[in-house]
Every structure is written in C-alpha cells, then in structure tokens.
C-alpha positions as CSV (number, residue, x, y, z in Angstrom):
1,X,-1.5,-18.0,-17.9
2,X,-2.2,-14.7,-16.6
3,X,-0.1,-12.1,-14.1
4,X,-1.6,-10.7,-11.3
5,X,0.4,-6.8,-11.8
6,X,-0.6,-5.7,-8.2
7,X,-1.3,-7.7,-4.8
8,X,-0.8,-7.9,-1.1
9,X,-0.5,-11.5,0.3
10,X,1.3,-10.8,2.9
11,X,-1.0,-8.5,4.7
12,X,-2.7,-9.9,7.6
13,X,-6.0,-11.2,6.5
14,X,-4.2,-13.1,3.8
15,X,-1.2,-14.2,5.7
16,X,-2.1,-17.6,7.0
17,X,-3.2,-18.0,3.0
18,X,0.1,-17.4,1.2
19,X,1.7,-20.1,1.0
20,X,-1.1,-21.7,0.0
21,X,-2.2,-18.8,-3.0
22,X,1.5,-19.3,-3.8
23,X,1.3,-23.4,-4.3
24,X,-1.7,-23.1,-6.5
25,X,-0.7,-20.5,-9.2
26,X,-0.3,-23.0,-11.7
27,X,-3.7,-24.3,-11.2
28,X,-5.2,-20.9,-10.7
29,X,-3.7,-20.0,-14.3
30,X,-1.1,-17.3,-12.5
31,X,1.9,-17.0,-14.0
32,X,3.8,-14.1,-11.8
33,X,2.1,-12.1,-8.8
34,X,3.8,-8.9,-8.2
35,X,3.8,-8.4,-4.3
36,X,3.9,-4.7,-4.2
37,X,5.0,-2.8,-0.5
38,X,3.0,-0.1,1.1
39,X,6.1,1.0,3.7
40,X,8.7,-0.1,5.3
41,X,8.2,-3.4,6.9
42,X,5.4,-4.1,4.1
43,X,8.0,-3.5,1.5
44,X,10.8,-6.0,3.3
45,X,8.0,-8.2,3.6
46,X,7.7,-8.1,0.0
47,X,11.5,-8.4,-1.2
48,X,11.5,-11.6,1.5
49,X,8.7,-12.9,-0.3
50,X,10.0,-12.7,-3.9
51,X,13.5,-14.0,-2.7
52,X,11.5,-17.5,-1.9
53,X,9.8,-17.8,-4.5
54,X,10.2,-18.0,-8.2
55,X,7.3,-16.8,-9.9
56,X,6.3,-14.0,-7.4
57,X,7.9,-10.4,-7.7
58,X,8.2,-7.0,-5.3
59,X,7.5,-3.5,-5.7
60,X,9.1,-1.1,-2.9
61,X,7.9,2.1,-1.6
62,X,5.7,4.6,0.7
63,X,2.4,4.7,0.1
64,X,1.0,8.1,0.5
65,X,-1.1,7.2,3.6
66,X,2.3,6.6,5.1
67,X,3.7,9.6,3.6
68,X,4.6,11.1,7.0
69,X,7.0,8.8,8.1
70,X,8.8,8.2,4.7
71,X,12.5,9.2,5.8
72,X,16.1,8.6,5.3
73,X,15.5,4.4,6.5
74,X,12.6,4.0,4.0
75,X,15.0,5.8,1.4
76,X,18.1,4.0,2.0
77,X,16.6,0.8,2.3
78,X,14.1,1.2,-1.4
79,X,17.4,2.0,-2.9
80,X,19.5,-0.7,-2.0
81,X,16.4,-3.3,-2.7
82,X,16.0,-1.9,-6.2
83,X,19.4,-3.8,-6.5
84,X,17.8,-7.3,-6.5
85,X,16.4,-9.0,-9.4
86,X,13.4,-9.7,-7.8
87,X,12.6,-6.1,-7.4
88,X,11.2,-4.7,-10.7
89,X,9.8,-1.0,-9.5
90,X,8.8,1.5,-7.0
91,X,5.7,1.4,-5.8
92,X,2.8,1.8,-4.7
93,X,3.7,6.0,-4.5
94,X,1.8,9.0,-4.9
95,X,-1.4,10.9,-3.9
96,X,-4.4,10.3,-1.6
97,X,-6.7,13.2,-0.8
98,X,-10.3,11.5,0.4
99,X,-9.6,11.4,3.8
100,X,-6.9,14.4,3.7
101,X,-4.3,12.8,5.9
102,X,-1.4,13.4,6.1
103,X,-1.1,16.6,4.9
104,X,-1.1,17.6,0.7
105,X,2.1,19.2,0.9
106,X,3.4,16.5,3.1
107,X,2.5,13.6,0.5
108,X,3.6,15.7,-2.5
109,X,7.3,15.7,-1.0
110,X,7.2,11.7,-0.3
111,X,5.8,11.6,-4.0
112,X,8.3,13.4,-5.4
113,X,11.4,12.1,-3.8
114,X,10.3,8.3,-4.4
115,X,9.7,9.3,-8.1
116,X,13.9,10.8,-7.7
117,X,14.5,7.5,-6.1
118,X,12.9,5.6,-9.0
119,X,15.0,7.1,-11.4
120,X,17.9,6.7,-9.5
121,X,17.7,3.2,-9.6
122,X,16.5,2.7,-12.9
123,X,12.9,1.4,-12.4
124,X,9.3,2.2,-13.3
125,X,6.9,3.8,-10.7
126,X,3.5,2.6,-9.4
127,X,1.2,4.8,-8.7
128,X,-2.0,5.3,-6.1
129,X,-4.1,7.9,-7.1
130,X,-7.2,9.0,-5.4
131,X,-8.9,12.5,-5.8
132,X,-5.7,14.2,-6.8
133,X,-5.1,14.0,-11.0
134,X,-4.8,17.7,-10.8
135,X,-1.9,17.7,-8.3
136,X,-0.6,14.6,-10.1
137,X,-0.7,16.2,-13.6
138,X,1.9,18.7,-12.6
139,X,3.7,16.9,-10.0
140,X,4.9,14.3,-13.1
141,X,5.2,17.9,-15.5
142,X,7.6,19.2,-13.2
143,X,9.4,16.5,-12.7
144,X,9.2,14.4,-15.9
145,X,13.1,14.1,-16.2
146,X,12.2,11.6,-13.5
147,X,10.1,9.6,-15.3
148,X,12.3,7.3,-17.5
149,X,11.5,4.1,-17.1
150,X,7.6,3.6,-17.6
151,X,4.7,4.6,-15.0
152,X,2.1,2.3,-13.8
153,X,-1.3,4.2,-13.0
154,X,-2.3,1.2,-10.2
155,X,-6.0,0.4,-10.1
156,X,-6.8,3.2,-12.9
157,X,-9.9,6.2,-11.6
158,X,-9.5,8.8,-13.8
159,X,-11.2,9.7,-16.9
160,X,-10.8,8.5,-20.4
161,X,-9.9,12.3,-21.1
162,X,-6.9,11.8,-18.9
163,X,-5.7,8.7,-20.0
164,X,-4.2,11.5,-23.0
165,X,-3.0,13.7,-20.4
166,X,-0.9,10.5,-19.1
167,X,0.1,9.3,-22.6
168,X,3.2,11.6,-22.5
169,X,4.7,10.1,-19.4
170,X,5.0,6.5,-20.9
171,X,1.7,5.6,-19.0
172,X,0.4,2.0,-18.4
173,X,-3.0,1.4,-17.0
174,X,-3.8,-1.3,-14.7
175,X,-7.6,-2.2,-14.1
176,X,-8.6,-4.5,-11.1
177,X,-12.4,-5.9,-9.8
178,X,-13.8,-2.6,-9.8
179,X,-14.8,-2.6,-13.3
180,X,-17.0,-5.4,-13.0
181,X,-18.6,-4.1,-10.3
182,X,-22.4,-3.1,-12.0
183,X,-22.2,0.7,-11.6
184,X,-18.8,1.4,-12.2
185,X,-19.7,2.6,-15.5
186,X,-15.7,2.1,-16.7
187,X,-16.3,0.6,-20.1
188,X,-15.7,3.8,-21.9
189,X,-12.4,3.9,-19.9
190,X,-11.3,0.3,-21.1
191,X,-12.0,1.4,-24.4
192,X,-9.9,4.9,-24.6
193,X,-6.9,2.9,-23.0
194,X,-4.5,1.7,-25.4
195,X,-4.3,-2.3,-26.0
196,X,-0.5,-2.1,-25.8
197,X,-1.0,-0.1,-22.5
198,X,-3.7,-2.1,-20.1
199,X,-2.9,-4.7,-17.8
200,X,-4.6,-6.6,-14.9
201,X,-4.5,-6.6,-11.3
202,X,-6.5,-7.7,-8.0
203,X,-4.7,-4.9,-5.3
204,X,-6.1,-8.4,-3.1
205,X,-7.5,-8.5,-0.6
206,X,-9.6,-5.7,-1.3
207,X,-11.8,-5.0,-4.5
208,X,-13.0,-8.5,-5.0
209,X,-14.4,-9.1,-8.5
210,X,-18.0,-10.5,-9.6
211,X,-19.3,-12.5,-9.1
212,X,-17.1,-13.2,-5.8
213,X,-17.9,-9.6,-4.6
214,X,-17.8,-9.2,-1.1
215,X,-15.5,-12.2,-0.4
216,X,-11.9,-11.6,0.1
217,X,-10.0,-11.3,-3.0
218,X,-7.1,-13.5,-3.7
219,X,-4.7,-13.3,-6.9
220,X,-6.8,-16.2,-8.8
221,X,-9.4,-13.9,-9.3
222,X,-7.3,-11.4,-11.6
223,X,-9.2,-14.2,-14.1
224,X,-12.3,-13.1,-13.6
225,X,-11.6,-9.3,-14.4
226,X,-9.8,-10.4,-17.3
227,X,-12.6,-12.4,-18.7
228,X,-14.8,-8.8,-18.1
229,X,-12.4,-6.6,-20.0
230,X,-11.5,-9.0,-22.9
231,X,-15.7,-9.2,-23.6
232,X,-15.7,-5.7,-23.4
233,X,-12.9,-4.8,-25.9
234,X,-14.4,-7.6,-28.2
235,X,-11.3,-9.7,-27.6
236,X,-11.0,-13.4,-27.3
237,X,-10.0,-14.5,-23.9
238,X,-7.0,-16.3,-24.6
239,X,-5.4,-13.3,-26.8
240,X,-6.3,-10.7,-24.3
241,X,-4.3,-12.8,-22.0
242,X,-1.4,-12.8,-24.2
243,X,-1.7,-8.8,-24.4
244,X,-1.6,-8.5,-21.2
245,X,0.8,-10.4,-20.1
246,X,3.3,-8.7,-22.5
247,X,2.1,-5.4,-21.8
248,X,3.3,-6.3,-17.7
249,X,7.0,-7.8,-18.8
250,X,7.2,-4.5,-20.8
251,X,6.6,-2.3,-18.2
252,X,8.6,-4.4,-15.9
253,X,11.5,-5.9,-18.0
254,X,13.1,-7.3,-15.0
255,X,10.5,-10.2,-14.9
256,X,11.6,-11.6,-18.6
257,X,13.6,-14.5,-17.8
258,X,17.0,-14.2,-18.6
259,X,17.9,-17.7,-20.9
C-alpha cells in the first residue's frame, strides 16, 4: 500500500470521479491521499473532504497564483482548520515566477506569512516552486525560525546541487509523473535525494505518468511513478513502498493512527 502525498480530487475535471477514486483505494493499493487546497474554497473543499472520509487527508493554504487575494479570511480560516486532526500541514505555498503574475513582491509576502502561520500552528509546509529557488533560498534563510516542523518541496524541479542547499531546512522531496516522462532527465535528481527524504505524489489531475501520459491523472497512478523511481534507485518495489510510505507519516505525523 502506497500514499498519494499530493492531489486534487476535488477540482472540477475530477469531481464527478471522487467518490469513486475514494471507493477504490484499497484496490488501487492507496493507503491515504493527501487532498491538498490551493485557496480558500479549494482548501474548505479539502478539510470537508477529509472529515468524510477515513483514509484521505487535507493540506490548507494560498497557492502563490492566488497570492493576491490571500487576506485576513484565508488567514483566519487556515488557522482555525490546522486545529483538526484531519489537517496535517500548510500547503501548497510559495513561489511561481513563469508567468510573473501576481506580482514577486506580492507572492513573497503571502509566502512568508503562511510559512508564520505554519509555525503558529505547529505544522509542516508544502511547497510550489517554479523558477524562483533563488528567492526561495533566502526567503526560508531569513525566516528559518519559521521552519520547525518539516518542509515538503511538492513535485521537486530543482537541481541535485540544491537538494544540499534545502538539507538545512529539514527538507523532504516529493516526485510525481514527471520523472517518467522520457526527457525529463531527473534520474541524477532521484539519486542525490536522500532515501529517508523522497516520497511520491500524482498533484492529479495534471502530470499523468507513463505510460498513461496524456490521460487524466488520478491518485492510482502514484503506482506507476513509484515503480519508475524504485528501478531507478535499484530498490525492490515492495521496500521502496515501505520507505516511502514512512518517509510521508514522518513528515506528517498527524496521519499515524493513534491506537
């Protein structure tokens, strides 16, 4: 059994499919989706969606597309959800510079105040990072006495030179569909992460693994990109899994069942 660390079934391509995704984890070898927010309603959408269902868990937070409306509601209301058991981390926060909107500076402050807000309530941070590890580097410098309680680098670009820039920030690495993908070249990178540090994700619907490239991705197929980086790190299938799936209750200790 496997955990999908990062997904989005209730966005609207998938929504007429969750219920369904959600009744077939134990076939599908799934044994916890994270449901991870992108705003406001996404994130409430996310906290209702955990609160029905046992095996599925929310992360809560502004996206940095969004970062322009992130406010005192968004705050307020990422604060008192971190209260729930079923919410195990902020997320997904931080930087987005390909298409330049909203504004650097604008993100920067959303980033930073959600990475307060993390702390605040005790909880690791996921991040989105896209063409901005040299803002991000000292954005989590500056702020590091934020950074308590683990960091998740969601659906990992950078290089393997920077995975020891991010080692001092108690750094995980999550890896989705794009490393299978023929010319992603992200081998090396597999490699230079720590094994105690790597975990799996699909960010579905997007980033659809091989061979189901170019269909939409659903949380069953985190199995496929497991399969990928277990062969690549020489690792039988079945212990990668393990690995894995430790790493993510680690990270996250708010999923570990309490007995």
């Amino acid at each position: 059994m496997i955990i999908d660390s990062h997904a989005h079934i209730t966005e609207e391509s998938l929504r007429g499919e969750t219920e369904r995704i959600i009744g077939d984890m134990k076939k599908d070898g799934l044994l916890a989706i994270v449901e991870v927010g992108c705003d406001y309603e996404t994130s409430r959408d996310a906290v209702r969606l955990a609160e029905k269902n046992e095996n599925v868990f929310a992360l809560v937070g502004t996206h940095p597309e969004f970062a322009a409306v992130y406010g005192d509601r968004e705050a307020d209301f990422y604060l008192d959800a971190s209260r729930h058991h079923k919410v195990i981390g902020i997320g997904e926060i931080g930087l987005d510079y390909y298409y330049e909107t909203p504004e650097r500076e604008v993100q920067k402050r959303a980033f930073v105040a959600q990475l307060e807000l993390a702390h605040e309530a005790k909880l690791p941070v996921s991040l989105h990072i896209r063409d901005a590890y040299g803002d991000l580097i000292e954005i989590l410098r500056q702020n590091k006495h934020y950074i308590q309680h683990g960091m998740l680098m969601h659906c990992y670009c950078g290089s393997k030179e920077f995975v020891k820039e991010l080692a001092p920030f108690d750094s995980y690495f999550a890896f989705g569909g794009v490393v299978t993908f023929k010319n992603a070249k992200k081998d090396d990178i597999l490699r230079a992460v720590p094994q105690d540090r790597i975990i799996v994700e699909t960010d579905c619907p997007y980033m659809t693994p091989v061979p189901f490239r170019g269909k939409r991705n659903e949380p069953k197929y985190v199995v496929n990109t497991a399969r990928y980086i277990a062969e690549v790190l020489g690792k039988d299938y079945e212990e990668f899994e393990r690995i894995t799936v430790e790493n993510t209750f680690r990270l996250f200790p708010k999923m570990r069942k309490k007995d």
